[in-house]
C-alpha positions in Angstrom: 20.9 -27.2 -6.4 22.0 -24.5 -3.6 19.0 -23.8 -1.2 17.2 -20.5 -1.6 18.5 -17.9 1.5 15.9 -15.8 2.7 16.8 -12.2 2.8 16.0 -9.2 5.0 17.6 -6.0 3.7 16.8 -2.6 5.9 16.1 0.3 4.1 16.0 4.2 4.4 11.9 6.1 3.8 14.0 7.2 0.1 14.6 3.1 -0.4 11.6 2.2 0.6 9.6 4.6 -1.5 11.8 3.3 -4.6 10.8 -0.6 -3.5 7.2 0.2 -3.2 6.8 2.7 -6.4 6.6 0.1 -9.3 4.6 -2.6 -6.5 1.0 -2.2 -6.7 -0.1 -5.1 -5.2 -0.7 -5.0 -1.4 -2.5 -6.3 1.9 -4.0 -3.4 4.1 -4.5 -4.2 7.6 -7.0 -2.0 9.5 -8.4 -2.5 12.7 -12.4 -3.9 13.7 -14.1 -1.8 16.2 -13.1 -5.0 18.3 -9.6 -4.2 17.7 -9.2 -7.3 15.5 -7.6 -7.5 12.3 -9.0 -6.7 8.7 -7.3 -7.2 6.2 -7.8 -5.8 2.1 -6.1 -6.6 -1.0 -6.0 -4.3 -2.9 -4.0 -1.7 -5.6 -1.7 1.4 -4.1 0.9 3.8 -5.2 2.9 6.0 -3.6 1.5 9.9 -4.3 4.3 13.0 -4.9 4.5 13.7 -1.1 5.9 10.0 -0.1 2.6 8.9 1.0 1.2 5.5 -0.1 -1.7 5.7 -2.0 -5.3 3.7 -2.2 -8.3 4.2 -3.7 -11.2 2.8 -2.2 -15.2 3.5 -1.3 -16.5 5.7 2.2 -18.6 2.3 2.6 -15.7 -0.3 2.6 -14.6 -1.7 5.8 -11.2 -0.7 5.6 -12.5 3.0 5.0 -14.6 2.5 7.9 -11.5 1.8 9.9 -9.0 3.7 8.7 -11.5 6.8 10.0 -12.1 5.2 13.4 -8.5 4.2 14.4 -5.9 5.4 11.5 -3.1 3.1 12.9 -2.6 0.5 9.7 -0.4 -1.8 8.5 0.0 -2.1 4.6 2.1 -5.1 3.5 3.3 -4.5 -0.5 4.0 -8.1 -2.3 6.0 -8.4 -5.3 3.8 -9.5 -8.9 6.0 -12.2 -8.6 4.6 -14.5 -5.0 8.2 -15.4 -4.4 9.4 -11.9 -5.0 10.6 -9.4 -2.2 7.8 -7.7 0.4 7.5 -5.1 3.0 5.1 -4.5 5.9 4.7 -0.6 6.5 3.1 0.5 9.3 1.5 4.0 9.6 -1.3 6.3 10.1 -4.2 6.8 7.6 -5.9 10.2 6.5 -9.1 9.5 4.4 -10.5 11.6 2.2 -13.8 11.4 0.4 -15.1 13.0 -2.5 -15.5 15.9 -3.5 -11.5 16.8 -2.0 -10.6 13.7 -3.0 -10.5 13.8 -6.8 -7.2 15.8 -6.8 -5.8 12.8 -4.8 -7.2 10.6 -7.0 -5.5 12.1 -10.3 -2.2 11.8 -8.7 -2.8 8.5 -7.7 -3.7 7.5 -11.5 -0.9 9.1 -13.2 1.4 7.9 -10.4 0.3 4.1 -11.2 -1.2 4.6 -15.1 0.3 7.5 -16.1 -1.6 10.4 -18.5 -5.7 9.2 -18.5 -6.6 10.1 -22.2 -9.5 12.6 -20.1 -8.7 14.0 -17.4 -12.3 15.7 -17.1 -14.2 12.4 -17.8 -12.0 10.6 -14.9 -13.1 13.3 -12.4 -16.5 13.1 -13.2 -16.4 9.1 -12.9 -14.8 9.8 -9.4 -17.0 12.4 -8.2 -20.4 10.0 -9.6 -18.8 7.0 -8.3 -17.9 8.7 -4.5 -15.0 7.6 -4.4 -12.2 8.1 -1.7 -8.6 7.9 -1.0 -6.6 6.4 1.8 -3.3 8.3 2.4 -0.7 6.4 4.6 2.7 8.4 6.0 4.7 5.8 6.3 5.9 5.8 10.7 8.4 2.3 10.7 8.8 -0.4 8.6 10.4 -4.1 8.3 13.2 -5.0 6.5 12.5 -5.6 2.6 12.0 -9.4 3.1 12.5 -12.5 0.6 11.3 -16.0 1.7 13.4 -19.3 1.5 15.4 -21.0 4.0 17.6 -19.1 6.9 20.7 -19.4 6.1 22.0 -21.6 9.5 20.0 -24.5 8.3 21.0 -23.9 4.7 24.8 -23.8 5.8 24.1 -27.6 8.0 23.2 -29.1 4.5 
């Protein structure tokens, strides 16, 4: 059996968009007030400006963050572990309720599609508090798939 190559495949913002679109699984990487690393799972989409998406909490740590330094790292995972991944980095803008429901519809149907009430999912996001994390994509790695480079894979 031929060894699995690992790939690295740059892409344009437009490609990029179009990897992370149907991907909805992803690590954000904020930074401590120590300037150390925090990193989230967590579920994102990519909202009708190009922005990507997540919805989140004012108290959550990566909220927290994301207001006091918005230099982040997001890194999107395939559903499948062995599938292709991209690290973004960018700059955050939070926004917390009540400007953030708006936000919060588009980054539904974006991921979802139609809610069956629109009125009642406001309402949950205005009683629950919750906000939004918008990241504008700034540079980004290669779209990435793991396995062996290919000079070893070549020696046999």
């Amino acid at each position: 059996m031929a060894p699995n190559i690992a790939t690295n495949t740059s892409v344009s913002l437009d490609e990029l968009l179009d990897f992370v679109r149907p991907r909805h699984r992803a690590v954000l990487l904020t930074r401590r007030a120590d300037g150390s690393p925090q990193g989230s799972p967590l579920t994102c989409g990519v909202d009708d400006s190009g922005r990507i998406v997540v919805s989140t909490y004012p108290e959550r740590a990566k909220t927290r963050n994301a207001k006091r330094d918005d230099r982040v790292s997001l890194i999107v995972l395939s559903d499948d572990w062995n599938g292709p991944w991209v690290q973004i980095d960018g700059t955050a803008e939070v926004i917390d309720a009540p400007d953030s429901v708006e936000p919060l519809v588009e980054y539904f149907r974006n991921i979802s599609g139609e809610h069956p009430d629109w009125d009642e999912y406001r309402e949950a996001m205005l009683k629950q508090g919750k906000s939004i994390i918008r990241i504008t994509p700034v540079k980004w790695g290669p779209v990435a798939t793991g396995g062996f480079p290919a000079r070893p894979a070549e020696q046999g």
